[in-house]
C-alpha positions as CSV (number, residue, x, y, z in Angstrom):
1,X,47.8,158.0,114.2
2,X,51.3,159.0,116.0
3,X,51.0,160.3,119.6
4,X,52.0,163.9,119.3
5,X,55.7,164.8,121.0
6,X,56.4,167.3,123.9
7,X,60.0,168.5,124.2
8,X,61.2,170.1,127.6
9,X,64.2,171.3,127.9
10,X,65.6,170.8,131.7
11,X,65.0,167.0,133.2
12,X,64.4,167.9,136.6
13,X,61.2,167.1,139.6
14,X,58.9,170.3,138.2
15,X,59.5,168.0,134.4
16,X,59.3,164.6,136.1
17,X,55.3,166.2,137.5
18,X,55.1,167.7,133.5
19,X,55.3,163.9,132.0
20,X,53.4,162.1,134.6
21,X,50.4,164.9,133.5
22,X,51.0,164.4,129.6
23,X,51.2,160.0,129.8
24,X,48.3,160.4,131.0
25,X,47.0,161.8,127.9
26,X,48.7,160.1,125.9
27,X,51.1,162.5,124.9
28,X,55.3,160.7,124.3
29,X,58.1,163.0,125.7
30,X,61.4,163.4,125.2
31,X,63.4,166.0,128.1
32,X,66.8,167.6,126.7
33,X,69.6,168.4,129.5
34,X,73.4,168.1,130.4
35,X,71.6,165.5,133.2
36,X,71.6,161.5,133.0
37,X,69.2,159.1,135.0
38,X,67.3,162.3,135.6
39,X,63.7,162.1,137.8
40,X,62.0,163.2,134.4
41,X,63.6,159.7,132.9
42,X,62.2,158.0,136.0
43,X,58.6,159.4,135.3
44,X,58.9,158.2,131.4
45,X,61.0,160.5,129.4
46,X,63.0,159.5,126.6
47,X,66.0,161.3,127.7
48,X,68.6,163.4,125.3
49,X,71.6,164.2,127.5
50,X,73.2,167.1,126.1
51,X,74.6,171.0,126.7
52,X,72.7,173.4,126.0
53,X,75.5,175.0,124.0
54,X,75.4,172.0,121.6
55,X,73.2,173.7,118.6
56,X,73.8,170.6,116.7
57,X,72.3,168.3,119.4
58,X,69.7,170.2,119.9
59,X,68.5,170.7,116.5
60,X,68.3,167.1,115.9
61,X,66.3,166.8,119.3
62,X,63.9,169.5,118.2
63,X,63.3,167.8,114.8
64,X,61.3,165.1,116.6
65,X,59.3,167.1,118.7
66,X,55.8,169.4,117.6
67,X,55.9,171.4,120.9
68,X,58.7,172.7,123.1
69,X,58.4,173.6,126.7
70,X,60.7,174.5,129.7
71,X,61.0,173.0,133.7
72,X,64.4,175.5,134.2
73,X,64.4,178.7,133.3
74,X,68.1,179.4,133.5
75,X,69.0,178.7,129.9
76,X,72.0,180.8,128.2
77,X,70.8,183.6,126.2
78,X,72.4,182.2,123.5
79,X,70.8,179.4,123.6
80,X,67.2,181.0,123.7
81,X,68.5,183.2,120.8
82,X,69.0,179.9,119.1
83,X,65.5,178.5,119.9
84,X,63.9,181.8,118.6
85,X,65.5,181.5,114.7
86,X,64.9,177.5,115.1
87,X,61.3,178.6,116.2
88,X,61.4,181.0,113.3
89,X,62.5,178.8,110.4
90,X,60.8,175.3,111.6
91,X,57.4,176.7,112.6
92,X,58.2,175.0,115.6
93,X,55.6,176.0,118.9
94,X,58.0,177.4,121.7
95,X,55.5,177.5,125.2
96,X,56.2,179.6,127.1
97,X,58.2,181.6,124.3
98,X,62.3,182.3,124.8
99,X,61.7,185.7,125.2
100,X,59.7,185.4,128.7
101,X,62.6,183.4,129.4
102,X,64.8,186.4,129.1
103,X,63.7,188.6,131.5
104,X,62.7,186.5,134.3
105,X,66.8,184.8,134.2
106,X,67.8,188.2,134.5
107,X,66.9,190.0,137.5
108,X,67.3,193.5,136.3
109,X,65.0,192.8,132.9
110,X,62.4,191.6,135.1
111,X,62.3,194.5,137.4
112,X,62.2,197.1,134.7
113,X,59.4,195.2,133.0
114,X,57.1,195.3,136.0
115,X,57.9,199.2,136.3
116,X,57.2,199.0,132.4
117,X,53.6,197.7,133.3
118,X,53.2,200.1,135.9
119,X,53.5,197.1,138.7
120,X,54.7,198.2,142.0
121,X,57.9,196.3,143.2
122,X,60.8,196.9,145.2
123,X,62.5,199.6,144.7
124,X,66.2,198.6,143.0
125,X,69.5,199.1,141.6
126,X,71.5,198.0,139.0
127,X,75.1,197.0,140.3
128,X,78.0,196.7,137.7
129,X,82.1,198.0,137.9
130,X,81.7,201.0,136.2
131,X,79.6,202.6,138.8
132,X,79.7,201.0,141.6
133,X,80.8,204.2,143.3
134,X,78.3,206.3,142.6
135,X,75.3,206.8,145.1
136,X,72.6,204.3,145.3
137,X,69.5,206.1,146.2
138,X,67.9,203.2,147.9
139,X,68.5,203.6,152.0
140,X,69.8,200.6,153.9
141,X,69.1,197.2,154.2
142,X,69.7,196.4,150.7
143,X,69.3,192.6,149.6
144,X,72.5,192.2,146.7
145,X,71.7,189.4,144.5
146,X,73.7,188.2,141.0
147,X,71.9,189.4,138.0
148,X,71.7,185.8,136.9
149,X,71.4,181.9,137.8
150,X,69.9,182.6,141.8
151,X,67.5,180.5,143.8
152,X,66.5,179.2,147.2
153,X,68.3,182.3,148.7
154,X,71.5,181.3,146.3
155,X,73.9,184.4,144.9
156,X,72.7,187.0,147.7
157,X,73.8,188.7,150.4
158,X,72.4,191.6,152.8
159,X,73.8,194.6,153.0
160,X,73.2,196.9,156.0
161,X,75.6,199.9,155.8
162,X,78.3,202.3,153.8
163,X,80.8,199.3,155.7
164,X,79.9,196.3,154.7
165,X,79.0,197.7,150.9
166,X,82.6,198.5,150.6
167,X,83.4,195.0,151.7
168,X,81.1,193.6,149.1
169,X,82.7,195.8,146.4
170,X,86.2,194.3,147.2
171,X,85.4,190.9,147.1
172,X,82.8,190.6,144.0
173,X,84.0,192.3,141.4
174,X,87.3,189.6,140.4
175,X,86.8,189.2,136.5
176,X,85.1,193.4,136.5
177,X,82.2,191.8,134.6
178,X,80.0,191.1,137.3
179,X,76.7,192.3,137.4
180,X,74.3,192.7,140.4
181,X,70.5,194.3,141.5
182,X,70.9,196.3,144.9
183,X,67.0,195.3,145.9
184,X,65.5,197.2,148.8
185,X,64.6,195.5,151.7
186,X,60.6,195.4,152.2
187,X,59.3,194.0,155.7
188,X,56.6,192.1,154.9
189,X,53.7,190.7,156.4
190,X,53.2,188.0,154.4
191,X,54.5,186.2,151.1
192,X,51.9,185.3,148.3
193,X,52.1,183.6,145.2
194,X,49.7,183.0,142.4
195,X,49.8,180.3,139.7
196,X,48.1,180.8,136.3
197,X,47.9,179.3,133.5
198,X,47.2,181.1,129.8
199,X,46.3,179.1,127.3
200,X,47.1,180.1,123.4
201,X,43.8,181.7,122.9
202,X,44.6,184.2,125.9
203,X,42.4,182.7,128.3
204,X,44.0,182.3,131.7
205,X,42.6,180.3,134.6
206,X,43.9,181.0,138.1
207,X,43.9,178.7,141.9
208,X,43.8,182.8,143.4
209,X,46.2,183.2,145.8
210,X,48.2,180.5,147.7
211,X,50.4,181.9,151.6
212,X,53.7,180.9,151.2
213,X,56.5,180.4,154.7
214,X,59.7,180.4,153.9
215,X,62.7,178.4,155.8
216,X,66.4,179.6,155.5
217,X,65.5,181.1,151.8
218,X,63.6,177.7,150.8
219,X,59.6,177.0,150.6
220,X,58.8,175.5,153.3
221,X,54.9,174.9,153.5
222,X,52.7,176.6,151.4
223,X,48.5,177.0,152.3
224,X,45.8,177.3,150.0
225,X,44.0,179.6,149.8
226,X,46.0,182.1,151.5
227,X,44.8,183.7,154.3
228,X,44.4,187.6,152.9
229,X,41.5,189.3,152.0
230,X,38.9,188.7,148.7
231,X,40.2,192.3,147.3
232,X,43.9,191.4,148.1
233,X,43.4,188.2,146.1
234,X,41.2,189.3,143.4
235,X,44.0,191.7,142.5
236,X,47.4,189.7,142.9
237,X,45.1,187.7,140.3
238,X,44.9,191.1,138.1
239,X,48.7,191.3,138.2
240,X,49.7,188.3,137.4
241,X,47.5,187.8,134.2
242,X,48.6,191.4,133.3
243,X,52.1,190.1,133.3
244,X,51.2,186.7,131.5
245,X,49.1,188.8,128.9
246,X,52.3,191.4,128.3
247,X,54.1,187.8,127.9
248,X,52.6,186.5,125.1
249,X,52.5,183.9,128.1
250,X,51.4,180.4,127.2
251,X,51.5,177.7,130.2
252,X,51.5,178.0,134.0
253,X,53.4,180.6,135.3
254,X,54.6,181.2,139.2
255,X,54.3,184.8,140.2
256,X,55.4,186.4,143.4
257,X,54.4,189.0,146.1
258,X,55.3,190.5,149.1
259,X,52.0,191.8,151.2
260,X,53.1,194.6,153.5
261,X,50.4,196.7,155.2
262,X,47.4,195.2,152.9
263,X,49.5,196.0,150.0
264,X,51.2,194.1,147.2
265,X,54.5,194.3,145.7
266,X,55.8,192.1,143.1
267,X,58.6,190.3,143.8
268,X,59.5,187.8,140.7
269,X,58.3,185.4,138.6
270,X,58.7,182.3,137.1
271,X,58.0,181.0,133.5
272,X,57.3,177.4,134.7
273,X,54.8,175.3,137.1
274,X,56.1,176.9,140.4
275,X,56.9,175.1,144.0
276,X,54.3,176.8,145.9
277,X,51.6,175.1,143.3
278,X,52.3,171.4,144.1
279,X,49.6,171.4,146.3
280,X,47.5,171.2,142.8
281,X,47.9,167.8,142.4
282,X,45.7,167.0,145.5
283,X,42.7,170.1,145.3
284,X,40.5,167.9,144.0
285,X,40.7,169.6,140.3
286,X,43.3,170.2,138.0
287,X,46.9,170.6,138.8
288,X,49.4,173.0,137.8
289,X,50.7,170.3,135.5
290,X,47.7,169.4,133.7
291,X,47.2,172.6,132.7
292,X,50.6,173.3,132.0
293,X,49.9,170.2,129.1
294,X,46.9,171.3,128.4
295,X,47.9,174.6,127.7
296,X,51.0,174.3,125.7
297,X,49.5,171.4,123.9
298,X,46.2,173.5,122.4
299,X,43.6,171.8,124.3
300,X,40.2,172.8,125.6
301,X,39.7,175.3,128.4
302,X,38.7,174.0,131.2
303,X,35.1,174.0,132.0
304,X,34.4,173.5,135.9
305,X,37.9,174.1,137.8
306,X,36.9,174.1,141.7
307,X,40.0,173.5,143.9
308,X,39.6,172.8,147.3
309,X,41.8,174.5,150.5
310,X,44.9,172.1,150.1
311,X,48.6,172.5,152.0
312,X,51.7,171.1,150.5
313,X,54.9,170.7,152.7
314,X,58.4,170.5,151.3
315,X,60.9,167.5,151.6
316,X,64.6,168.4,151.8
317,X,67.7,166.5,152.2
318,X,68.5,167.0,155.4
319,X,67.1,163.8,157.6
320,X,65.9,162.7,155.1
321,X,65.3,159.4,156.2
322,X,63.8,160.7,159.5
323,X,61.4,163.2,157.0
324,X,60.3,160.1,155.3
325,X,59.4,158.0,158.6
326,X,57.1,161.0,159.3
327,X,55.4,161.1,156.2
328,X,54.9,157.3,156.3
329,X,53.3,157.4,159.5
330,X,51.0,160.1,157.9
331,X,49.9,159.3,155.0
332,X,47.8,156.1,156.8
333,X,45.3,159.2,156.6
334,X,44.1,159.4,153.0
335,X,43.8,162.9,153.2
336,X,48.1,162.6,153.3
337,X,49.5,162.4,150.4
338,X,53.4,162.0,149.4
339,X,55.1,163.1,146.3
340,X,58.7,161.9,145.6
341,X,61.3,163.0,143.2
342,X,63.5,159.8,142.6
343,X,66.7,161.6,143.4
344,X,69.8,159.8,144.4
345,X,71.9,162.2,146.3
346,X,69.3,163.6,149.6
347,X,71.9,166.8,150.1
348,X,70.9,169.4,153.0
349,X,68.7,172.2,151.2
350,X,68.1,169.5,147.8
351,X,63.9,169.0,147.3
352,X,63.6,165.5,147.5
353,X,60.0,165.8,147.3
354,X,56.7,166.8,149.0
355,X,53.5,165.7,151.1
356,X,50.4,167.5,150.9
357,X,47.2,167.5,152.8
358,X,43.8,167.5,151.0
359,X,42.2,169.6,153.5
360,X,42.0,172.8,156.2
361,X,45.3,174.0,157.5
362,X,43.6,174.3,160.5
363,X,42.6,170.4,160.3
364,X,46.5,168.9,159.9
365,X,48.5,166.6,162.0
366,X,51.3,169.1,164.0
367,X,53.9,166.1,163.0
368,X,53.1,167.3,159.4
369,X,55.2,170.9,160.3
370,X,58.0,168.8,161.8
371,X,59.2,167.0,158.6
């Protein structure tokens, strides 16, 4: 009997953590992406290198494949438009579909749909040309960020008064097509995320709520469980399936908060396993990954799923060699454990990988926070 094929578009470290899940259960895949010697490749992949544009290419990639699933959310609209009538016509599985796709690439989309819901979120503004003098009820600091295409703290820019607004209009608008979300600024307490996972029948499955610490716009160490309250938890949990469930969501999903004053606000989400779950693949149960698979794949629901407090700690390119020295000294301790991403090119701000600790935050090494 022939192994059943995963496609995922995007060849990158969240895909290369995808495959090493799915070899394991036997599944073949094959990642699609302008990319060549990607880390997905190095975990396994047969690898399709191709633009996203290139309908042709893709349909023959899709022919081989019985389910399709993403690692990179930012894929052209035309191209998800594309994957929809493919999806259409072929009876092909799409997880999670194009559509949720849509509105988390787009930053306004994805703000009017958690108003839509009735989800509280910071209060926002959409920036274009046409009316980018007229008043902007939001009061100052604003966070201005491109509608499109933005991570790690990439395509924004704070905005503190009438001054340096005028300044931002001058200097962003070249083509007159550019389109931006004036975001109000909310000084939070804390930052939350929680990873689910829905599988096809609906049933999601949730690690609660992991505390996330942010470095120059970039995860830097994230703690689980997080360190809020039961009720806090219990209903970041009640958001995020609500979203997934609005979705049609099908796979692990990322979903973010802001706590300010013991309440939540939703900050974004995103259609793929997320950063801040890595430490999953140490809890002692299932990882972000493996359900992921097991999700998009129609397998069982898990049964017992009992994760234990775990804290993961980003690896970026900057000393990188220096970073690794640490984590070598570490993980003699078994309860260290180091995750790489087989990339080439250690840049300042690039994830080259991660080391988590399989226990109490409380219990780790203070060389862990120095890497």
């Amino acid at each position: 009997m022939a192994k059943r094929k995963i496609g995922i578009l995007g060849s990158g470290q969240l895909g290369q953590m995808m495959i090493q899940e799915a070899n394991l259960l036997g599944f073949d895949v094959i990642c699609y992406s302008p990319d060549s010697n990607s880390p997905s490749k190095k975990a396994g992949a047969l690898e399709i290198t191709g633009e996203y544009s290139d309908h042709k290419k893709l349909s023959d990639f899709l022919s081989g494949i019985d389910v399709l699933s993403f690692e990179f959310e930012n894929i052209p609209s035309t191209t998800l438009d594309f994957l929809e009538e493919y999806s259409s016509k072929n009876r092909l599985n799409i997880y999670p579909p194009p559509s949720s796709l849509k509105i988390a690439q787009d930053r306004f989309l994805e703000k009017s749909h958690f108003l839509h819901l009735g989800l509280k979120t910071p209060k926002f503004h959409h920036l274009t040309s046409s009316n980018a003098n007229d008043s902007v009820s939001i009061p100052f600091p604003w966070i201005i960020k491109t509608l499109r295409f933005g991570y790690d703290g990439k395509g924004q820019v704070k905005v503190t008064n009438d001054s340096e607004f005028s300044k931002f209009k001058s200097t962003h608008f070249a083509t007159g097509r550019e389109e931006y979300l004036i975001e109000e600024v909310i000084p939070f307490d804390l930052e939350i995320s929680v990873i689910l996972s829905r599988f096809t029948d609906g049933e999601s499955i949730s690690y609660g709520t992991i505390e996330n610490i942010h470095k120059h716009h970039i995860l830097d160490v994230s703690i689980f469980p997080a360190r809020v309250s039961g009720d806090l938890k219990d209903k970041a949990v009640s958001i995020a399936k609500t979203l997934a469930d609005s979705l049609s969501y099908v796979g692990t999903v990322g979903v973010e908060f802001f706590v300010k004053n013991g309440d939540l606000y939703l900050n974004e989400f995103a259609p793929r396993p997320h950063n801040s779950g890595h430490f999953s693949q140490d809890c002692g149960s299932f990882s972000q990954f493996l359900l992921h698979i097991l999700a998009i794949t129609n397998q069982k629901f898990p049964t017992k799923f009992n994760p234990e407090p775990t804290v993961m700690k980003n690896i970026l390119g900057h000393e990188y060699t220096e970073s690794l020295k640490k984590c070598f000294e570490l993980i003699s301790d078994d309860r260290y454990r180091l995750h790489l991403y087989s990339k080439e090119d250690p840049r300042v701000g690039r994830k080259m990988g991660h080391i988590n600790f399989a226990g109490k935050f409380e219990d780790i090494d203070p060389l862990f926070f120095t890497i």
